[in-house]
C-alpha positions as CSV (number, residue, x, y, z in Angstrom):
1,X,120.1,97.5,79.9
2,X,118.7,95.3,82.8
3,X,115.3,96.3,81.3
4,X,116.2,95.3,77.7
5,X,117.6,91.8,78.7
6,X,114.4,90.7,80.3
7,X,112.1,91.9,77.6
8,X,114.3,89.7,75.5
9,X,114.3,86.8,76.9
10,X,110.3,87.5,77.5
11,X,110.2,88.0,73.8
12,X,112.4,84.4,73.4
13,X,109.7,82.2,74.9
14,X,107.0,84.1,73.5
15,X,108.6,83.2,70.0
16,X,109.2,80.4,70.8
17,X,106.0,79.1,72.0
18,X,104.5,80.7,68.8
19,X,107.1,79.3,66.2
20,X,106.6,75.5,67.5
21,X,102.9,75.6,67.1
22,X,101.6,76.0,70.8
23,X,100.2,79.1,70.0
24,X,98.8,79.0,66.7
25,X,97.7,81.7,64.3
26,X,95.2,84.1,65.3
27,X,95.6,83.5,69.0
28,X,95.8,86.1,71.6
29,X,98.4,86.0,74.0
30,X,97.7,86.4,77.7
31,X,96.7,90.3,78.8
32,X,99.5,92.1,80.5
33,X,98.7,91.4,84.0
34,X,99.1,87.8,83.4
35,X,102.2,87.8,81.4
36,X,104.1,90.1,84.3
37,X,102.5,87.0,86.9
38,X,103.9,84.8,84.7
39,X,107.5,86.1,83.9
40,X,107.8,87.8,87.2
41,X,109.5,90.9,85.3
42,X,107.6,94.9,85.4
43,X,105.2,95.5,82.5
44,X,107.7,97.9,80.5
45,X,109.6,94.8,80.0
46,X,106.4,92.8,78.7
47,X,105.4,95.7,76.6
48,X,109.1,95.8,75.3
49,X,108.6,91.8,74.2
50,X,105.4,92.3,72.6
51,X,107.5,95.4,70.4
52,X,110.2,93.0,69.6
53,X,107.8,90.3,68.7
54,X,105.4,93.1,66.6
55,X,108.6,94.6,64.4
56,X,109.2,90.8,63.8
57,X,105.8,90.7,62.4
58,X,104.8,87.6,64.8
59,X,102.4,89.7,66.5
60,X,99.9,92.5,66.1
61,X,99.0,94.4,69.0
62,X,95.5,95.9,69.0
63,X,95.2,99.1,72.0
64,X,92.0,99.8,73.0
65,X,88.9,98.2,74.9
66,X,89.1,95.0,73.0
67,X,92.7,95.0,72.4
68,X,95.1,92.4,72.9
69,X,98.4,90.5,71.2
70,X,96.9,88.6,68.1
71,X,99.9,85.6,67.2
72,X,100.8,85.1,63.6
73,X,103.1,82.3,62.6
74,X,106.0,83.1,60.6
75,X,105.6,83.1,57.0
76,X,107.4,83.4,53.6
77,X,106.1,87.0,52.6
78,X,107.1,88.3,55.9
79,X,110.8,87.1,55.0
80,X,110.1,88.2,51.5
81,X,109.8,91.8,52.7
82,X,112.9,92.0,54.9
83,X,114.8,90.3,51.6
84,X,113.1,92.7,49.5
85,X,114.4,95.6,51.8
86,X,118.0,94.0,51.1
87,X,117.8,93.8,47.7
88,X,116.6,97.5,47.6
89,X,119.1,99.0,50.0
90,X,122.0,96.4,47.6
91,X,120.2,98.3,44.7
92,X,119.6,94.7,43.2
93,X,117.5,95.3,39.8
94,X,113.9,93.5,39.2
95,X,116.0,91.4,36.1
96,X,118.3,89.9,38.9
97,X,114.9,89.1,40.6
98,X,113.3,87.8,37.9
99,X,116.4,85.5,36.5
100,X,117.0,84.2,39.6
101,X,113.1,82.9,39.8
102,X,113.5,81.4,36.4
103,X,116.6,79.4,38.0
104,X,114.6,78.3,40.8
105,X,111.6,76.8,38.9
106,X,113.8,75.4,36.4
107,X,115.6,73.2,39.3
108,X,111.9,72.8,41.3
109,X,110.8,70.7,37.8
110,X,114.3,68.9,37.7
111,X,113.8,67.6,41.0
112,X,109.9,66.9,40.4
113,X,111.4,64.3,37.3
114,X,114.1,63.0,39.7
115,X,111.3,62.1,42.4
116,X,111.3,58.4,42.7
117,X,107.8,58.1,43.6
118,X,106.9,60.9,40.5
119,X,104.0,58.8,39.2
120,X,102.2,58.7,42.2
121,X,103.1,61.9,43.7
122,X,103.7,64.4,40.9
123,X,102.2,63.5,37.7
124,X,98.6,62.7,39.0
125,X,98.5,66.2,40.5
126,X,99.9,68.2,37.6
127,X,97.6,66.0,35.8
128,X,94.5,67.5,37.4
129,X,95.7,70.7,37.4
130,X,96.5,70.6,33.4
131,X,93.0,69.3,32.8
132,X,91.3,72.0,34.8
133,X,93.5,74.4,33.1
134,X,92.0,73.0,30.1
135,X,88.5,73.3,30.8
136,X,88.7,76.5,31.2
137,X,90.5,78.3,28.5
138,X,87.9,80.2,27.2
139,X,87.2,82.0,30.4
140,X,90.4,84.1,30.5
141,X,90.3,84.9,34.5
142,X,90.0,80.9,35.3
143,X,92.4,80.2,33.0
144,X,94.9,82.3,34.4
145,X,94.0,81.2,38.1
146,X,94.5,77.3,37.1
147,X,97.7,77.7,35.7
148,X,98.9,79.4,38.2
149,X,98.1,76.5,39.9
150,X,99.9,74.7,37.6
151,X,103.4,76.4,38.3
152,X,102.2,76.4,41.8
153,X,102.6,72.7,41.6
154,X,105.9,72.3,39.7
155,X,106.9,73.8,42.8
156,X,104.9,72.9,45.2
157,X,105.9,69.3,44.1
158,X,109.5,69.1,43.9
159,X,109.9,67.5,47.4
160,X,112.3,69.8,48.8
161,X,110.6,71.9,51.8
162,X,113.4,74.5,51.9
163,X,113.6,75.3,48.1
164,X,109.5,75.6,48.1
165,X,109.8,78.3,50.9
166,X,112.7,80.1,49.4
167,X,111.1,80.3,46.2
168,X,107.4,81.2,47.7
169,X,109.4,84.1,49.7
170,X,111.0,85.3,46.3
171,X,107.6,85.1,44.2
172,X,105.6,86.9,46.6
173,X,108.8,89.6,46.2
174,X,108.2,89.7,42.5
175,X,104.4,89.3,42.3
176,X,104.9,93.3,44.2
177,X,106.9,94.7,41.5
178,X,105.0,96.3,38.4
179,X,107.2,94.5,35.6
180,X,105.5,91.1,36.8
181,X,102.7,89.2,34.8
182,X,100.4,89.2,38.3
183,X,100.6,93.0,38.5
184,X,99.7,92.7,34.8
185,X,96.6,90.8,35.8
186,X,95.9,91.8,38.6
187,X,96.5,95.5,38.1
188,X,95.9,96.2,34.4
189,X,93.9,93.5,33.7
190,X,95.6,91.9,31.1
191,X,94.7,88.6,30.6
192,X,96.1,86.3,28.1
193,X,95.0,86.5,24.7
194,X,93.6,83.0,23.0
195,X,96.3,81.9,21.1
196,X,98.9,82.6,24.0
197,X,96.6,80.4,26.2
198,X,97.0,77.7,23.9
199,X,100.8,78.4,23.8
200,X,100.7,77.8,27.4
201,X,99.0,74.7,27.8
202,X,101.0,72.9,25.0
203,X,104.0,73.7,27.0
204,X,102.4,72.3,30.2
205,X,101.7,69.4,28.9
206,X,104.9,69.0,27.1
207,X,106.7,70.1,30.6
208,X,104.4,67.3,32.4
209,X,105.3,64.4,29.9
210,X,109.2,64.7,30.5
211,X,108.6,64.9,34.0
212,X,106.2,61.7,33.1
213,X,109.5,60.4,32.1
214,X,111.7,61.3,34.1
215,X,113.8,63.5,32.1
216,X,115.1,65.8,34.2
217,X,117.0,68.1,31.6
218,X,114.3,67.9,29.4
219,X,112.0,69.1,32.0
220,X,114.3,72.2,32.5
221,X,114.9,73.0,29.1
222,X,111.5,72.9,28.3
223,X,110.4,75.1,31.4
224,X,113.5,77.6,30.8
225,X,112.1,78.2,27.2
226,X,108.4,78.6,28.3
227,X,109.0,80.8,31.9
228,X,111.6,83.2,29.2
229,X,108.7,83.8,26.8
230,X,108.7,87.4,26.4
231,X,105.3,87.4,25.5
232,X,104.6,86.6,29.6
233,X,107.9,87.6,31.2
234,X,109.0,91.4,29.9
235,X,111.5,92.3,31.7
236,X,113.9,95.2,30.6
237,X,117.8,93.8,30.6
238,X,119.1,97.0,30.2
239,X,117.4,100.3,33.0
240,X,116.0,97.5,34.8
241,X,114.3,99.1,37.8
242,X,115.6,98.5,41.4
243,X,114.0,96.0,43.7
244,X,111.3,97.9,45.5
245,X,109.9,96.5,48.9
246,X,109.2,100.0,50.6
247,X,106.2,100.4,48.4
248,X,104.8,97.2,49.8
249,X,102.4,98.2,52.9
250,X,103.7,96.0,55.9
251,X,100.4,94.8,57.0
252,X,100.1,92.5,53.9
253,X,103.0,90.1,54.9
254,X,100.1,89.8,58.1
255,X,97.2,89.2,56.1
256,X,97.6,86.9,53.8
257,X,99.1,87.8,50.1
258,X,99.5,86.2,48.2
259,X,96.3,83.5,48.3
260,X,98.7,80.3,47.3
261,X,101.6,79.0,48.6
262,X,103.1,79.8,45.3
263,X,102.2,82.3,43.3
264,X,104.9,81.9,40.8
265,X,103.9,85.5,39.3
266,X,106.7,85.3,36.3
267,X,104.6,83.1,34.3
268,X,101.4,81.9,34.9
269,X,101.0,80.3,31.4
């Protein structure tokens, strides 16, 4: 027990130091030797930290000649996959997953046509990524890419840091599960067909002028109706499958998936 309490409070600092920004990603920590200098405690109790710090997925600990402790700063998938293991283990279906996103971008574009400083901050940007969206919409993988940069925005945008990290950690959930349009694309290569591309921007651009004016239940109306398309978002209401995070290899919420901030994988278009 002696043993356990000084790896843990090894561990503590070692978080700590990494979670503030001291030690940033892709660091190495200190070899062994140095750490027991420094803490003063026997190497099974540094070795014990580093465990606690690896199962916590804020480190990665390569054996071997060129070995070492390799730092990675938290991040949303990594707390999508212990929520995902939740949901599972609550046997939470992939509809409750999928409704709840819906929710959650519907109030992201509420509070992006509440923001006071919305001309200058939001509608520029959406702006840009609408026009780019346009540009390319006869080349079905770009298209698909730039407006998912699009609903990346409507998050990204809202001005709450909290709600854009709780809803990253939920899309990167769903962008796993097969009944989501990335596994769609990404998987089965099913790309949007012409007409539903130009389904999609006209919504985009409808979405963008009420935030343009500031009509906040507009905005979510509008959004609601286009994210519930069942042309982009098929998701069974009835047998809808459990939650699966298990399936999800653990060395992915290290490395990177998915590529944005926001994947928003319910609806690109």
């Amino acid at each position: 027990m002696r043993q356990l309490r000084l790896a843990e409070i090894v561990a503590g600092v070692l978080r700590e130091r990494i979670v503030s920004g001291e030690l940033e990603d892709g660091d190495f920590l200190p070899g062994l030797d140095k750490l027991v200098k420094e803490f003063a405690v026997s190497p099974p109790s540094v070795r014990e930290a580093l465990r606690i710090l690896e199962n916590e997925g804020l480190l990665t600990v390569r054996r071997g000649n060129v070995g070492g402790a390799v730092v990675h700063r938290p991040r949303a998938d990594s707390a999508a996959y212990m929520m995902g293991l939740v949901m599972q283990s609550e046997g939470v279906p992939v509809v409750d997953l999928a409704v709840a996103l819906g929710h959650l971008e519907t109030l992201c574009v509420r509070l992006c046509a509440l923001r006071s400083d919305r001309q200058r901050a939001v509608v520029p940007r959406l702006r840009r990524l609408l026009q780019a969206s346009e540009a390319t919409i006869d080349d079905p993988v770009a298209f698909e890419q730039s407006c998912q940069e699009f609903h990346d925005g409507l998050v990204t945008y809202c001005g709450n840091q909290s709600i854009v990290l709780t809803v990253s950690a939920f899309e990167w959930l769903w962008r796993a599960q097969h009944e989501g349009w990335a596994h769609r694309v990404a998987v089965l290569h099913e790309y949007p067909e012409p007409d539903l591309r130009r389904e999609g921007l006209r919504a985009h651009l409808a979405i963008l002028k009420a935030i343009e004016a500031g009509d906040a239940e507009k905005a979510g109306r509008l959004t609601r109706e286009h994210i519930e398309n069942p042309r982009i978002r098929n998701v069974p209401s009835k047998g809808s499958p459990v939650v699966r995070a298990t399936d999800i290899p653990r060395t992915s919420s290290l490395n990177g998936a998915p590529p944005h901030l926001m994947s928003n994988a319910g609806a690109h278009l």
